[in-house]
PDB file of the backbone (N, CA, C, O) and the ligand in Angstrom, with CONECT records:
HET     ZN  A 101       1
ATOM      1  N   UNK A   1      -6.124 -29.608  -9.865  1.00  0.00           N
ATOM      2  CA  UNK A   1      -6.226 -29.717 -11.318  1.00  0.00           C
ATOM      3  C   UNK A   1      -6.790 -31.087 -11.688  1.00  0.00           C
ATOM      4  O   UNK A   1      -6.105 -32.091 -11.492  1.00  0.00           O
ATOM      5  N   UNK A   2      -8.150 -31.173 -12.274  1.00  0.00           N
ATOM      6  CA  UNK A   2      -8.327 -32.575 -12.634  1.00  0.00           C
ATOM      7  C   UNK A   2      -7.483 -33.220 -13.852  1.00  0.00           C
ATOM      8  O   UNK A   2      -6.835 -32.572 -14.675  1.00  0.00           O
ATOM      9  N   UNK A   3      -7.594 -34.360 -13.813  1.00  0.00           N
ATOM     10  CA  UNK A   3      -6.641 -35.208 -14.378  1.00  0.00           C
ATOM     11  C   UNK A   3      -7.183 -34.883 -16.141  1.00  0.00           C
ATOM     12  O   UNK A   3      -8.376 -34.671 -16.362  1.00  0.00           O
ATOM     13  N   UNK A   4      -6.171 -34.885 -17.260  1.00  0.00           N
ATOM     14  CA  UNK A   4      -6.582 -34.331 -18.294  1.00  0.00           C
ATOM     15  C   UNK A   4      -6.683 -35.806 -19.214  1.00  0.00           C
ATOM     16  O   UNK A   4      -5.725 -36.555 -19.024  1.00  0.00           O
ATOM     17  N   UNK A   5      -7.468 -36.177 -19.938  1.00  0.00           N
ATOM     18  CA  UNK A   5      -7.323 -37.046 -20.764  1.00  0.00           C
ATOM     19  C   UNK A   5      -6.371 -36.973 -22.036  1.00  0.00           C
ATOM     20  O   UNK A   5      -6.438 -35.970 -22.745  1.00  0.00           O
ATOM     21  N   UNK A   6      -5.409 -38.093 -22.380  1.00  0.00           N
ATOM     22  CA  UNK A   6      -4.769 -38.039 -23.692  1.00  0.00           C
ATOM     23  C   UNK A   6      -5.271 -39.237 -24.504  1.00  0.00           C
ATOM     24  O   UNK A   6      -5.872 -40.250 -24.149  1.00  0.00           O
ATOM     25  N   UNK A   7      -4.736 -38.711 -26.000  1.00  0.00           N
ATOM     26  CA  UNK A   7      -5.262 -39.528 -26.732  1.00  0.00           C
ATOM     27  C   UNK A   7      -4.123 -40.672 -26.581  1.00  0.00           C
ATOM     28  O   UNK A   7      -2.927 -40.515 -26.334  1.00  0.00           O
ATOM     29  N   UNK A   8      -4.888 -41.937 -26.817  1.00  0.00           N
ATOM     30  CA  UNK A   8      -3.864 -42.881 -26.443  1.00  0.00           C
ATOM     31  C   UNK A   8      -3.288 -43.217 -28.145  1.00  0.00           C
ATOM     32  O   UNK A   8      -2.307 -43.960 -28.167  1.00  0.00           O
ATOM     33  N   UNK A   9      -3.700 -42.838 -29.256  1.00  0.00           N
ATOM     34  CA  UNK A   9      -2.771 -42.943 -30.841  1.00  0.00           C
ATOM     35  C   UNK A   9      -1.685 -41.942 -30.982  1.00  0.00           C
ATOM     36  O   UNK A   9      -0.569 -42.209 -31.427  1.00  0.00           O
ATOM     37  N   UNK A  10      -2.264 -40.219 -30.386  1.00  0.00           N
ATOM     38  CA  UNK A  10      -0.851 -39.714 -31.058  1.00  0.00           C
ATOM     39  C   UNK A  10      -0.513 -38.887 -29.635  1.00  0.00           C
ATOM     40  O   UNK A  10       0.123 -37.837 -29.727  1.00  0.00           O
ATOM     41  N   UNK A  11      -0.926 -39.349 -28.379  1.00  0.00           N
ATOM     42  CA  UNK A  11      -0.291 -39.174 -27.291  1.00  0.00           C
ATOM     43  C   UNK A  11      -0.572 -37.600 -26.914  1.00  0.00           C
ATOM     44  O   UNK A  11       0.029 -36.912 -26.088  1.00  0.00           O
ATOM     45  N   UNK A  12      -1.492 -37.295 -27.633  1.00  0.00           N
ATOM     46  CA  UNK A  12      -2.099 -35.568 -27.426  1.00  0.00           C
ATOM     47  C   UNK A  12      -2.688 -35.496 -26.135  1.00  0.00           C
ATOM     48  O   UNK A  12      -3.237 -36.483 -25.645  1.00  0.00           O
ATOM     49  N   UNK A  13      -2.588 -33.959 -25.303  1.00  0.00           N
ATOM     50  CA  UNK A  13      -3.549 -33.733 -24.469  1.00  0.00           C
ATOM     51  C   UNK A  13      -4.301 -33.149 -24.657  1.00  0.00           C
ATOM     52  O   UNK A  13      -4.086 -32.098 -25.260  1.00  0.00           O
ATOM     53  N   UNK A  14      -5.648 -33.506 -24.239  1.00  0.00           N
ATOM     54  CA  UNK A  14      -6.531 -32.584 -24.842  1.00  0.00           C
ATOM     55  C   UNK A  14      -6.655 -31.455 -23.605  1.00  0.00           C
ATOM     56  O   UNK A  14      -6.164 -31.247 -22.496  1.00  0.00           O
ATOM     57  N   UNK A  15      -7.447 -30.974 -24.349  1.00  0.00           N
ATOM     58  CA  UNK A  15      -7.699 -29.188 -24.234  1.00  0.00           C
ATOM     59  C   UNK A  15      -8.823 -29.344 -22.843  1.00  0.00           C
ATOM     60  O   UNK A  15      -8.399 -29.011 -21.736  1.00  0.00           O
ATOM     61  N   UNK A  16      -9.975 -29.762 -22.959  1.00  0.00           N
ATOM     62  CA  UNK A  16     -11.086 -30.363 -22.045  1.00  0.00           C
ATOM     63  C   UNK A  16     -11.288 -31.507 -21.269  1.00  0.00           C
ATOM     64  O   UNK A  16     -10.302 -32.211 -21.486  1.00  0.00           O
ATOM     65  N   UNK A  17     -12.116 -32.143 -20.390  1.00  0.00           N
ATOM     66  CA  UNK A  17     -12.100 -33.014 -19.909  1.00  0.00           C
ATOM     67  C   UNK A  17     -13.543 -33.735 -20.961  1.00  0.00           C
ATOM     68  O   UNK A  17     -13.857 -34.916 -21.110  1.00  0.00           O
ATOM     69  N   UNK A  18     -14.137 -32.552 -21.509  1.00  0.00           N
ATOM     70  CA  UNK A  18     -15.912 -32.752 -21.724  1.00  0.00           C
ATOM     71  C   UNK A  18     -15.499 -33.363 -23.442  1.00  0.00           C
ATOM     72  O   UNK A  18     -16.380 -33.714 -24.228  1.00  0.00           O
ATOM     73  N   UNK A  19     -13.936 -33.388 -23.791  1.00  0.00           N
ATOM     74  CA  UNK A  19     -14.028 -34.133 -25.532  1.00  0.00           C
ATOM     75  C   UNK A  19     -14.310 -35.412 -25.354  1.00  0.00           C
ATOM     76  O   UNK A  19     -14.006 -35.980 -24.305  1.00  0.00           O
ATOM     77  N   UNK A  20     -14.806 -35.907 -26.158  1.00  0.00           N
ATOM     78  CA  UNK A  20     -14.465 -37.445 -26.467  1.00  0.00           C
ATOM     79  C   UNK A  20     -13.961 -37.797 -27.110  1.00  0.00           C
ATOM     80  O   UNK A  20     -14.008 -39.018 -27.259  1.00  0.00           O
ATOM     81  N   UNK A  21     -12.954 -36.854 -28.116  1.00  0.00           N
ATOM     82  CA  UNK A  21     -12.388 -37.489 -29.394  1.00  0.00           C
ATOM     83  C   UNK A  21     -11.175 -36.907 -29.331  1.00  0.00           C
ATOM     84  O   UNK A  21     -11.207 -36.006 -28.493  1.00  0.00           O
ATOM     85  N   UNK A  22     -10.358 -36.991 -29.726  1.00  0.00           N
ATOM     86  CA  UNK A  22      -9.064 -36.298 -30.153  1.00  0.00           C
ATOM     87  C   UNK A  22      -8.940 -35.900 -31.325  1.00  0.00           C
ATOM     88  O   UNK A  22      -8.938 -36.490 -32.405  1.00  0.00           O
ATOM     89  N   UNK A  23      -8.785 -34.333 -30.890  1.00  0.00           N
ATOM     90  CA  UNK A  23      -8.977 -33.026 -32.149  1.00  0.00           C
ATOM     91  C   UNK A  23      -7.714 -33.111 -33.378  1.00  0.00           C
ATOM     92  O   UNK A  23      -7.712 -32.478 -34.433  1.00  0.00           O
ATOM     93  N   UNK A  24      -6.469 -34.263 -32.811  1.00  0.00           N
ATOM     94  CA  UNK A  24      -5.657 -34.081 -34.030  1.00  0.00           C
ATOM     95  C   UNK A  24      -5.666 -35.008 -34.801  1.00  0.00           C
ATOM     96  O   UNK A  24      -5.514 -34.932 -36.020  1.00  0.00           O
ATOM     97  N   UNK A  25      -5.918 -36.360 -33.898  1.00  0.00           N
ATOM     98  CA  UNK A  25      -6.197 -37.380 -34.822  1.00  0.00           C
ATOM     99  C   UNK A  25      -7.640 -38.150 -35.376  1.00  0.00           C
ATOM    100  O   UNK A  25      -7.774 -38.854 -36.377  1.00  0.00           O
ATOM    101  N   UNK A  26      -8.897 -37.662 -34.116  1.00  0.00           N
ATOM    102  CA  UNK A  26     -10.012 -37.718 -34.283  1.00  0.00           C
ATOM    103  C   UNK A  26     -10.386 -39.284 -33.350  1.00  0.00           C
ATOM    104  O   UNK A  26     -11.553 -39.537 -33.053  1.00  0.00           O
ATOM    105  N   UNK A  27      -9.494 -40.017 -33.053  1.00  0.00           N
ATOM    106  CA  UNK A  27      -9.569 -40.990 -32.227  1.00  0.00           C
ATOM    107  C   UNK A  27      -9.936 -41.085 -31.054  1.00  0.00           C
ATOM    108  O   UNK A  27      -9.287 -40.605 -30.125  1.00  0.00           O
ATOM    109  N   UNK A  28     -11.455 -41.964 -30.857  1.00  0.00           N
ATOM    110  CA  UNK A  28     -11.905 -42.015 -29.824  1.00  0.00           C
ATOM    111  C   UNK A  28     -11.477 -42.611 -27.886  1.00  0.00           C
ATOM    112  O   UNK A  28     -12.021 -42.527 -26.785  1.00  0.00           O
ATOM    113  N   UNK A  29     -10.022 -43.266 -28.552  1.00  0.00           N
ATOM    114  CA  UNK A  29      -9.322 -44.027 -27.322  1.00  0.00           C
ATOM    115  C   UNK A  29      -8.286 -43.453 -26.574  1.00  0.00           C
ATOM    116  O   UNK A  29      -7.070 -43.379 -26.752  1.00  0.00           O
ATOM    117  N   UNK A  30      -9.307 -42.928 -25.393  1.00  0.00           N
ATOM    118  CA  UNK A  30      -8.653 -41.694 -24.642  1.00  0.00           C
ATOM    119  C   UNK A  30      -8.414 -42.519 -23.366  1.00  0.00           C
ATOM    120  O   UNK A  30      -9.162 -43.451 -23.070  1.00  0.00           O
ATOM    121  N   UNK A  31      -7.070 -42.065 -22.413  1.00  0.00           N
ATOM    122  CA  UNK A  31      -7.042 -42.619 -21.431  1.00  0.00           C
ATOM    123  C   UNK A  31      -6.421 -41.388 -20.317  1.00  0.00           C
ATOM    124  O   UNK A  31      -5.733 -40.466 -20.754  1.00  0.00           O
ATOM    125  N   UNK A  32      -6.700 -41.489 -19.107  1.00  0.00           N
ATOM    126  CA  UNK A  32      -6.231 -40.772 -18.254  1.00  0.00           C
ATOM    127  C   UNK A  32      -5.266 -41.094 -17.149  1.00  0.00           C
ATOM    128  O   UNK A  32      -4.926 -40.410 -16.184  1.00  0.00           O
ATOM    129  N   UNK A  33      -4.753 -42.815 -17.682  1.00  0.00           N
ATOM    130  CA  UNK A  33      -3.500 -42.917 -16.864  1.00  0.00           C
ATOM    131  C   UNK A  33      -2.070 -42.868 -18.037  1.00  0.00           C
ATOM    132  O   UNK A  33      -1.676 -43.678 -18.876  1.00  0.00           O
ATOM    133  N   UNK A  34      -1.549 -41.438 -17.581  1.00  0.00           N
ATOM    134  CA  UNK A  34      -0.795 -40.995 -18.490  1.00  0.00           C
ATOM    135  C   UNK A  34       0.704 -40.705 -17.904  1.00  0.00           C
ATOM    136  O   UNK A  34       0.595 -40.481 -16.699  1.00  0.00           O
ATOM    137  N   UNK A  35       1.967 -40.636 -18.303  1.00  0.00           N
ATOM    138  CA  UNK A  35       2.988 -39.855 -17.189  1.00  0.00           C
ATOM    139  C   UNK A  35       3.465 -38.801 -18.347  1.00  0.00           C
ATOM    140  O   UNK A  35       3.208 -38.762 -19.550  1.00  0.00           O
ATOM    141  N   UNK A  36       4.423 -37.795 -17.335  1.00  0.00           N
ATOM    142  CA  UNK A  36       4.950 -36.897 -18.146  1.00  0.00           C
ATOM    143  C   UNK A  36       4.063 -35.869 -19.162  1.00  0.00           C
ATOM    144  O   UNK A  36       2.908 -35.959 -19.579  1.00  0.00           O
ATOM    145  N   UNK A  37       5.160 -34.814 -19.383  1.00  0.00           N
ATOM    146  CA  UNK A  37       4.408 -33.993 -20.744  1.00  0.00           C
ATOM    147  C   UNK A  37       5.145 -33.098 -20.628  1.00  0.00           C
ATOM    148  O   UNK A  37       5.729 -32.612 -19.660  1.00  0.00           O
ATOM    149  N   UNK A  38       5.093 -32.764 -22.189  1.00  0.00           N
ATOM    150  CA  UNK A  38       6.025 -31.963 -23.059  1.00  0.00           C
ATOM    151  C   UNK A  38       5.341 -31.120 -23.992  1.00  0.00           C
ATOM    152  O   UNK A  38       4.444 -31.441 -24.771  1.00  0.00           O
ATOM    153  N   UNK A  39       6.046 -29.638 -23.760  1.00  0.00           N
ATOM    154  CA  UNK A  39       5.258 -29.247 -24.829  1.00  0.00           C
ATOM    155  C   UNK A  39       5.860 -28.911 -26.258  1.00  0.00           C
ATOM    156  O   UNK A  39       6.934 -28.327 -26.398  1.00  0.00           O
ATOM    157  N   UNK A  40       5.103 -29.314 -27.242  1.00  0.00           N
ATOM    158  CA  UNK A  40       6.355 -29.141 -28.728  1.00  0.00           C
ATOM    159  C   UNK A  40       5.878 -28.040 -29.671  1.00  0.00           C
ATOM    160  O   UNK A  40       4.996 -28.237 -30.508  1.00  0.00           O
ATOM    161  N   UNK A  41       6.402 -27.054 -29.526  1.00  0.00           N
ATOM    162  CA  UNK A  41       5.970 -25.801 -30.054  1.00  0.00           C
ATOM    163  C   UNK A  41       6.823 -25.880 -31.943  1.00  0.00           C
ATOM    164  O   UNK A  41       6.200 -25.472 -32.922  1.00  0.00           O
ATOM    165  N   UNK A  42       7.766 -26.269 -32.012  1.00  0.00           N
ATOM    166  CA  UNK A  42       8.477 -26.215 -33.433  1.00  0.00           C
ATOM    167  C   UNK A  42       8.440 -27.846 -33.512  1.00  0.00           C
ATOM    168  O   UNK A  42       9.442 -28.481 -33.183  1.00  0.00           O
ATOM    169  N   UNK A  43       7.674 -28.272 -33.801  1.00  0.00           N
ATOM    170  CA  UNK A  43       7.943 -30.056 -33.859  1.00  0.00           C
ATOM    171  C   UNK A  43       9.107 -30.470 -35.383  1.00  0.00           C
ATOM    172  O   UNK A  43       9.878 -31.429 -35.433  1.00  0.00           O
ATOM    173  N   UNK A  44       8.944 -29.676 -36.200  1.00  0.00           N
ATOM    174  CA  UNK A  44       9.997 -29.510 -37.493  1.00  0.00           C
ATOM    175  C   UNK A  44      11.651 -29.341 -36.949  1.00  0.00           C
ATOM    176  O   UNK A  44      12.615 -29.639 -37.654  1.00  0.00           O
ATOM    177  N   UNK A  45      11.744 -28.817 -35.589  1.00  0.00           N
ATOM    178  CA  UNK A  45      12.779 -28.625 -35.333  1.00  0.00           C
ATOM    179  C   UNK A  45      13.002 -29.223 -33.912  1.00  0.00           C
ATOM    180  O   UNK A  45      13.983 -28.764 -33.329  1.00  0.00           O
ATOM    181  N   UNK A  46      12.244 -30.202 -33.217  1.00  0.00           N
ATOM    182  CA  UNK A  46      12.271 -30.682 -31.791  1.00  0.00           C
ATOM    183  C   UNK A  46      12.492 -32.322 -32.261  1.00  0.00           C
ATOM    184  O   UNK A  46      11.754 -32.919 -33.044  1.00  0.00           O
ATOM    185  N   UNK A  47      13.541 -32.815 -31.667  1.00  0.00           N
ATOM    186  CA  UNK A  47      14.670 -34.178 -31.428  1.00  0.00           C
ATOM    187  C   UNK A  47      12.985 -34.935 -31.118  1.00  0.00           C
ATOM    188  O   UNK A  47      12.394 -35.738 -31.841  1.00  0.00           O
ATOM    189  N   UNK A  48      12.527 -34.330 -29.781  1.00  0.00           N
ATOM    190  CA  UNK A  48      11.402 -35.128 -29.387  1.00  0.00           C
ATOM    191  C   UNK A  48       9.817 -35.575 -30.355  1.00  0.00           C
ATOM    192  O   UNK A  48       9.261 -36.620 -30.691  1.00  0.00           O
ATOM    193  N   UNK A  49       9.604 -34.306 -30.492  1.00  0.00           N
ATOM    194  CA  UNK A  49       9.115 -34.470 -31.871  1.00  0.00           C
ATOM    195  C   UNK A  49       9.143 -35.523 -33.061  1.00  0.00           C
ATOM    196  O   UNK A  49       8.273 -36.336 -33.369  1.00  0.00           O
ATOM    197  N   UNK A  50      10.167 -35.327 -33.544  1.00  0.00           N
ATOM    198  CA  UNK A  50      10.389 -36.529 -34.159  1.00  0.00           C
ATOM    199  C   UNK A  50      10.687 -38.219 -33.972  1.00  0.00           C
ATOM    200  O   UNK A  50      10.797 -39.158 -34.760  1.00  0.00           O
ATOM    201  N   UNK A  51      10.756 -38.060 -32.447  1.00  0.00           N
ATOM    202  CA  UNK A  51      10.979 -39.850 -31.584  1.00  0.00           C
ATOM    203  C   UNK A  51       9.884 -39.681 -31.466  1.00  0.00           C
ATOM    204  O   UNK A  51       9.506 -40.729 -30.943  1.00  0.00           O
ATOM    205  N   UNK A  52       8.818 -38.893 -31.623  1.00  0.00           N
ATOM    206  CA  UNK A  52       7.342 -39.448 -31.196  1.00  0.00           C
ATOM    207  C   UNK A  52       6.151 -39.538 -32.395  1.00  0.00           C
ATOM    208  O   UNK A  52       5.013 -39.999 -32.306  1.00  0.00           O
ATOM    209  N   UNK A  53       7.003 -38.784 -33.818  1.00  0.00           N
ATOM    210  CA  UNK A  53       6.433 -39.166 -34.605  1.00  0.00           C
ATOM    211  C   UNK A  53       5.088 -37.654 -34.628  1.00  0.00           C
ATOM    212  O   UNK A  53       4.083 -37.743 -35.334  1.00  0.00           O
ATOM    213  N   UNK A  54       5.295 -36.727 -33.970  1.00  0.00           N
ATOM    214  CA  UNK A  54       4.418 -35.487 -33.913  1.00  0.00           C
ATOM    215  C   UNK A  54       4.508 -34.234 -35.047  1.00  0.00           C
ATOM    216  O   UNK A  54       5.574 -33.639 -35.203  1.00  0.00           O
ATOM    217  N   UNK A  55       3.583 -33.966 -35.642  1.00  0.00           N
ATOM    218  CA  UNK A  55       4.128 -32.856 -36.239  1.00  0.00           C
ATOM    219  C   UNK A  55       3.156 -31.813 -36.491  1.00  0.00           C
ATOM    220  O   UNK A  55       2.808 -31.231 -37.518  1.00  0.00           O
ATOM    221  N   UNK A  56       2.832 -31.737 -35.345  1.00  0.00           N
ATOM    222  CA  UNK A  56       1.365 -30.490 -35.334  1.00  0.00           C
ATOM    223  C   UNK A  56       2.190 -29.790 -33.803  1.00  0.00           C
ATOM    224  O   UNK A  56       2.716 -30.551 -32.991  1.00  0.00           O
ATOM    225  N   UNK A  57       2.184 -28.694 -33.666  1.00  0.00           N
ATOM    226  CA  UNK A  57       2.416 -28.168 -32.149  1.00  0.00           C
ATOM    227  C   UNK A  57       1.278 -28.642 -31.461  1.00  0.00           C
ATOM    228  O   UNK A  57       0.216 -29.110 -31.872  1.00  0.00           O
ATOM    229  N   UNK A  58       1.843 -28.361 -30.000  1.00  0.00           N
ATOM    230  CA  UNK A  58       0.635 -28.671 -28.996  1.00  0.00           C
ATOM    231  C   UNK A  58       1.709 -29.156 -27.805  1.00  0.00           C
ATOM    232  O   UNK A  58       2.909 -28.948 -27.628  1.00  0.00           O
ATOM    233  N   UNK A  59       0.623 -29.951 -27.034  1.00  0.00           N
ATOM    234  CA  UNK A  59       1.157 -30.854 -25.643  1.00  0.00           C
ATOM    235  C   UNK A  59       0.649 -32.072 -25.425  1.00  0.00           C
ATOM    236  O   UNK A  59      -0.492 -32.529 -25.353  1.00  0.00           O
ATOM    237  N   UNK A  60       1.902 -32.568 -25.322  1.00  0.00           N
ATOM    238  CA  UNK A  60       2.138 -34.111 -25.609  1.00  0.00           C
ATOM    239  C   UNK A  60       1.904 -34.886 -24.534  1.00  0.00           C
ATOM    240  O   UNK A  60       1.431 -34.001 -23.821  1.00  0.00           O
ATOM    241  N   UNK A  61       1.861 -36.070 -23.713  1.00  0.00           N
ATOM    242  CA  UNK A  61       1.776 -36.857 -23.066  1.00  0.00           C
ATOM    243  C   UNK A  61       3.279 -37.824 -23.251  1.00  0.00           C
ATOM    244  O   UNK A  61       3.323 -38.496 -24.281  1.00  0.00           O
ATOM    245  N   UNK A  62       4.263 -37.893 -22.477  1.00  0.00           N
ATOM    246  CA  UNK A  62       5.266 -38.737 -22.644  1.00  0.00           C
ATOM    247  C   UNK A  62       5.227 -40.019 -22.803  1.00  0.00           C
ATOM    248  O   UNK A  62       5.847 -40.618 -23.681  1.00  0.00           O
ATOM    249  N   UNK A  63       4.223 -40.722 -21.651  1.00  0.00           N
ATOM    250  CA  UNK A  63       4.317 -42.126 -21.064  1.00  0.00           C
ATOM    251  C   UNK A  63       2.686 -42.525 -21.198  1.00  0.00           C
ATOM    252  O   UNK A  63       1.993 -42.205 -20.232  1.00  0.00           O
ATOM    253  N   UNK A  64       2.061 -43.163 -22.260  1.00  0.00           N
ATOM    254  CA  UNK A  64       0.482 -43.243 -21.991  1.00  0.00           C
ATOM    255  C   UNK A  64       0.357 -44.976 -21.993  1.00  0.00           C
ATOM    256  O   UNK A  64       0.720 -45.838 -22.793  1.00  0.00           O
ATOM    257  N   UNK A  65      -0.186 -44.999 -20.974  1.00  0.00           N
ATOM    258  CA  UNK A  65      -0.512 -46.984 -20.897  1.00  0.00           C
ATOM    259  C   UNK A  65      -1.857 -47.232 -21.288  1.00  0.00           C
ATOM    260  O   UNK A  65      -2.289 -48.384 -21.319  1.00  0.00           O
TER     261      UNK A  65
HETATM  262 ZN    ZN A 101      -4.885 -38.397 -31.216  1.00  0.00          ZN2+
END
């Protein structure tokens, strides 16, 4: 599995390797040394969700440096 890029503002993974931007926040500062991931399907109702400040579903990146 190649390594997936996240956005390094709202900690999203993206979908492709071929984006350059991040589809939720539109931010170009993507990085691929990332740990962890979570996925937040009800973010209105996920503890994690809200410590990360998310509120779109999707899959998250835990740990992004
Ligand atoms: Zn983003």
């Amino acid at each position: 599995m190649a390594t997936r890029r996240v956005c390094r503002e709202c900690h999203r993974v993206l979908d492709s390797p071929d984006q350059q931007t991040c589809p939720a926040c539109g931010s170009s500062s993507l990085t691929e040394d990332w740990a962890g991931y979570v996925v937040i399907s009800h973010p209105e109702t996920s503890e994690i969700a809200s410590e990360m400040q998310v509120t779109e579903p999707g899959r998250y990146a835990l740990k992004v440096r």
